[in-house]
VOTITI-557477 format. One record per residue: residue in three letters; x, y, z of N, C-alpha, C in turn; residue number from 1. Coordinates in Angstrom, 2 decimals, padded with zeros to 5 digits, m for minus. Each point is the difference from the previous one (the first is absolute). Layout:
+--------+---------+---------+---------+---------+---------+---------+---------+---------+---------+-----+
| residu |     n.u |     n.v |     n.w |    ca.u |    ca.v |    ca.w |     c.u |     c.v |     c.w | num |
+--------+---------+---------+---------+---------+---------+---------+---------+---------+---------+-----+
|    ALA |       X |       Y |       Z |       X |       Y |       Z |       X |       Y |       Z | NUM |
...
+--------+---------+---------+---------+---------+---------+---------+---------+---------+---------+-----+
! end
This chain:
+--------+---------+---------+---------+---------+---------+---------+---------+---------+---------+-----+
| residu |     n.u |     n.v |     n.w |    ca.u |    ca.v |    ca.w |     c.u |     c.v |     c.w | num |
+--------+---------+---------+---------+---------+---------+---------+---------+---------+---------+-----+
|    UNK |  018.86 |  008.67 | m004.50 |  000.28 | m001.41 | m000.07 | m001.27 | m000.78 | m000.32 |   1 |
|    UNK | m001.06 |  000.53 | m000.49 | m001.04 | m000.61 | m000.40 | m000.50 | m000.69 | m000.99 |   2 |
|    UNK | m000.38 | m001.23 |  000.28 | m000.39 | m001.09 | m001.15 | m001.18 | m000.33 |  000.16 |   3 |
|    UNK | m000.59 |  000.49 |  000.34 | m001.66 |  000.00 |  000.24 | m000.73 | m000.58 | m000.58 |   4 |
|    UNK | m000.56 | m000.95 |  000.83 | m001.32 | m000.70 | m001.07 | m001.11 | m000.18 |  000.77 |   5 |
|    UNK | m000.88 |  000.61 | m001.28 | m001.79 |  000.61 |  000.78 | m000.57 | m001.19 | m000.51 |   6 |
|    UNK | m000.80 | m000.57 |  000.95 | m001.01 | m001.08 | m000.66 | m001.63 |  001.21 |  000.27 |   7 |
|    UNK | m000.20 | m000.75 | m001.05 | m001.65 |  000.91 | m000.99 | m001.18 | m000.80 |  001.27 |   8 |
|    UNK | m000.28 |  000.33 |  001.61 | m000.68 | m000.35 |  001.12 | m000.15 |  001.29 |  000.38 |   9 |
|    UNK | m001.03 |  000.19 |  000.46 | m000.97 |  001.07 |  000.44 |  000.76 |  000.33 |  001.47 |  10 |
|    UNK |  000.24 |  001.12 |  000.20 |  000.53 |  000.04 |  001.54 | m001.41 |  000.44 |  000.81 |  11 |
|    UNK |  000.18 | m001.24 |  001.03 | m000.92 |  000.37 |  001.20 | m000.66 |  000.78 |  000.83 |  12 |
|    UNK | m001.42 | m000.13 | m000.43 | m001.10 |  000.74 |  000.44 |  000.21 |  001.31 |  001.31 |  13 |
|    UNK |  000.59 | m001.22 |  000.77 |  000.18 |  000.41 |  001.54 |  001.47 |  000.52 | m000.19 |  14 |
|    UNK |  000.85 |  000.04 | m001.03 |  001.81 |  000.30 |  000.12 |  000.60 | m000.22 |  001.06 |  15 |
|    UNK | m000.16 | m001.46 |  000.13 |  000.98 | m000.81 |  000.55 |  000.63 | m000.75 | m001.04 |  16 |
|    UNK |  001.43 | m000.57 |  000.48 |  000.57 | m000.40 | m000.89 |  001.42 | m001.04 |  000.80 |  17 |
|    UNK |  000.40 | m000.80 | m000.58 |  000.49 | m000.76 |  000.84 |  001.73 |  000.02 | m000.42 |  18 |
|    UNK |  000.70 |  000.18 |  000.59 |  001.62 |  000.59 | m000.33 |  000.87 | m001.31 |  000.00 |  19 |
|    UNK |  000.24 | m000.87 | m000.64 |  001.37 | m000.79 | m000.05 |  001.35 |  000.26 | m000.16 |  20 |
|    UNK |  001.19 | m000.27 |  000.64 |  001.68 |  000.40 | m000.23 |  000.76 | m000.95 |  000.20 |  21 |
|    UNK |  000.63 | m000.59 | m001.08 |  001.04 | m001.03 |  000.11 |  001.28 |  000.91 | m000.32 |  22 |
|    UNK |  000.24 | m000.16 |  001.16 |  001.31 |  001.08 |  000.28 |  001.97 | m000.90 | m000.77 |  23 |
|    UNK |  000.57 |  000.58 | m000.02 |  001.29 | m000.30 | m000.78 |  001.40 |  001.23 |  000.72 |  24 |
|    UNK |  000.92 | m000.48 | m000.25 |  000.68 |  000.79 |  000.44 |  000.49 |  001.59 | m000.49 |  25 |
|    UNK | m000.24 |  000.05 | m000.87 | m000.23 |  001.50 | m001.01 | m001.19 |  000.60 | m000.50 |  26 |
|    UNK | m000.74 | m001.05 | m000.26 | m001.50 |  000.35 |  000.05 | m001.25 | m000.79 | m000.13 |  27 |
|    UNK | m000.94 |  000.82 |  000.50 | m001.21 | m000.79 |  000.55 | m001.27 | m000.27 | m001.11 |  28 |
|    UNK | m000.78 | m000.77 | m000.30 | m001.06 | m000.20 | m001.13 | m001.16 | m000.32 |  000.84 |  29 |
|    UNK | m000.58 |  001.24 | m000.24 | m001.00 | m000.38 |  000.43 | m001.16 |  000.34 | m001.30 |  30 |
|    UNK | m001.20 | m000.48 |  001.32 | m001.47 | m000.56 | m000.72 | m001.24 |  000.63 |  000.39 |  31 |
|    UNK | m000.77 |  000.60 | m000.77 | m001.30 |  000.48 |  001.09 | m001.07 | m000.86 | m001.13 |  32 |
|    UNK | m000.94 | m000.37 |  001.39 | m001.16 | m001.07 | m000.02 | m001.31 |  000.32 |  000.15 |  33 |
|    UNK | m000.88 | m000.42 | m000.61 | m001.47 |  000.66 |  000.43 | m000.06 | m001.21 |  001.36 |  34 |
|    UNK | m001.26 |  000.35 |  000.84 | m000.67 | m000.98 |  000.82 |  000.23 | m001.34 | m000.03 |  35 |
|    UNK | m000.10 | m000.18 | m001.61 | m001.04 | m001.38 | m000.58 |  002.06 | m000.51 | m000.85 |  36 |
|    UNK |  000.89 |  000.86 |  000.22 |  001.09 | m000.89 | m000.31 |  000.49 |  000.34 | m001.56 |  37 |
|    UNK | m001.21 |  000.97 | m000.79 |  000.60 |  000.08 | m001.14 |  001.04 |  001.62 | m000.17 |  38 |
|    UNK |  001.26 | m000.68 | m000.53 |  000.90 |  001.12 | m000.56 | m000.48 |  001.23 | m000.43 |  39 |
|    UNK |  000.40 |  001.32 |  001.04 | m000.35 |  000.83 | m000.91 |  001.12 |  000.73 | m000.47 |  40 |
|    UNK |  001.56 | m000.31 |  000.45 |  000.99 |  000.58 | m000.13 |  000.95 | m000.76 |  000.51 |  41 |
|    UNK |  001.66 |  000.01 | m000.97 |  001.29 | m000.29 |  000.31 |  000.68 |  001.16 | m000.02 |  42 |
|    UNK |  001.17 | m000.21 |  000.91 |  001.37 |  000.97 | m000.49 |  001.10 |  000.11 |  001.04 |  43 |
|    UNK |  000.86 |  000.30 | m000.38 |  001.00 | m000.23 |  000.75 |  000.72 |  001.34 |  000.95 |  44 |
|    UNK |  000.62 | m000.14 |  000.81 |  000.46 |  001.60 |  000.55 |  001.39 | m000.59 |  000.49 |  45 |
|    UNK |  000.99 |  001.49 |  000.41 |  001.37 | m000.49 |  000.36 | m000.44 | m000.06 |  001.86 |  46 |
|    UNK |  000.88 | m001.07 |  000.62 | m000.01 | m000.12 |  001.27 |  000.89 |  000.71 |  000.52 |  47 |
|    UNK | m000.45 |  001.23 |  000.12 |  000.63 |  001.13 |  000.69 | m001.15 |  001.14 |  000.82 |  48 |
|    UNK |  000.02 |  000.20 |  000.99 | m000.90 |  001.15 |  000.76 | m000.95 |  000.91 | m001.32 |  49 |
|    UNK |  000.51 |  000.20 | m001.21 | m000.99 |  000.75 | m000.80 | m000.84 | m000.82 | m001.01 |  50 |
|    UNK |  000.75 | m000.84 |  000.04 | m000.70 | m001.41 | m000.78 | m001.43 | m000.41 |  000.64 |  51 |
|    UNK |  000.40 | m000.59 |  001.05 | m001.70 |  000.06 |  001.17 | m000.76 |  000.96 | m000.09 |  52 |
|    UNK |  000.78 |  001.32 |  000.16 | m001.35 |  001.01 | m000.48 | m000.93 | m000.16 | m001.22 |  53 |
|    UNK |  001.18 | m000.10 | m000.75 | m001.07 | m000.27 | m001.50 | m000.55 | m001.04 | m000.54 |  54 |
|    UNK |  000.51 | m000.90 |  001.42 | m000.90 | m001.59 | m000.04 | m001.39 |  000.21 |  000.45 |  55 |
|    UNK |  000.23 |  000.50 |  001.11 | m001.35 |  000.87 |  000.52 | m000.95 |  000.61 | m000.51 |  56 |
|    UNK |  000.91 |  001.61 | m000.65 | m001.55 |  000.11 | m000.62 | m000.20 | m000.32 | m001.24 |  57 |
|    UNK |  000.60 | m000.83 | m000.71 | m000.13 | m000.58 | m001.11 | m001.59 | m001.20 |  000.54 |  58 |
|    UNK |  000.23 | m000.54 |  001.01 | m001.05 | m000.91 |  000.58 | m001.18 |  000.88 |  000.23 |  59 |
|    UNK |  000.18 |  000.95 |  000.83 | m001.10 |  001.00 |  000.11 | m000.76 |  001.12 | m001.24 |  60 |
|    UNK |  000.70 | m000.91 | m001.37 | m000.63 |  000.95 | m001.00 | m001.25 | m000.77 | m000.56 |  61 |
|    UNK | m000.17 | m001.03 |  000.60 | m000.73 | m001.19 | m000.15 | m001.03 | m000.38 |  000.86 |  62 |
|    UNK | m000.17 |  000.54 |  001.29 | m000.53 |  000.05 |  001.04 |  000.60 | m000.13 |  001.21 |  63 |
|    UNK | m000.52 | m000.34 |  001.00 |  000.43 | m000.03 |  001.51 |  000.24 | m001.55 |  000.14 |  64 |
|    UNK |  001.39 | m000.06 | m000.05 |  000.31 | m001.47 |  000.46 | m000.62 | m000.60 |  001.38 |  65 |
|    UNK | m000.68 | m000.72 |  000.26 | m000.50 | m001.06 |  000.69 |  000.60 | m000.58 |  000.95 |  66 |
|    UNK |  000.68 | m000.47 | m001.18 |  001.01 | m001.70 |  000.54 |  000.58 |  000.49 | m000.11 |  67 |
|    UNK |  001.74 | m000.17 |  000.09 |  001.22 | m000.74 | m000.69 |  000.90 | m000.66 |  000.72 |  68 |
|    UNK |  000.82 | m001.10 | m000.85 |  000.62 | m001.21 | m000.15 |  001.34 |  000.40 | m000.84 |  69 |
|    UNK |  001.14 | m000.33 |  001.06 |  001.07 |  000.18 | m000.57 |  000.65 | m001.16 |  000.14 |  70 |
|    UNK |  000.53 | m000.80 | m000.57 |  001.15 | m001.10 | m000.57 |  001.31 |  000.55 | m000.06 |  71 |
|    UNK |  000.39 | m000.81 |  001.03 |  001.53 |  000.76 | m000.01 |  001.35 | m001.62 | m000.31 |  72 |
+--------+---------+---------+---------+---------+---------+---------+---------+---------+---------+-----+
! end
């Protein structure tokens, strides 16, 4: 289910990374963030128990989420 969009930002020194999810009733879009707020990734997953997984490590291919902020 991927529509992925990479913004051209250096991922963090330290690989942290900051996880956003504006959740929906079928599925969730989320966002991973450097520190400093710039995009380093979109995409979407289905809201189902395997969906989160691959929300997960889809986030963790990016570094070690930090934060995250979900909007529901």
């Amino acid at each position: 289910m991927s529509n992925r969009a990479h913004a051209s930002q250096p991922l963090p020194d330290d690989g942290e990374v900051i996880l956003g999810v504006d959740t929906h009733k079928d599925t969730h879009v989320a966002a991973v963030l450097t520190p400093l707020g710039a995009i380093l990734a979109t995409d979407a997953f289905p809201a189902t128990a395997a969906g989160y997984r691959e929300l997960l490590d889809w986030a963790r291919s990016f570094g070690m989420p930090a934060r995250a902020g979900v909007e529901g």
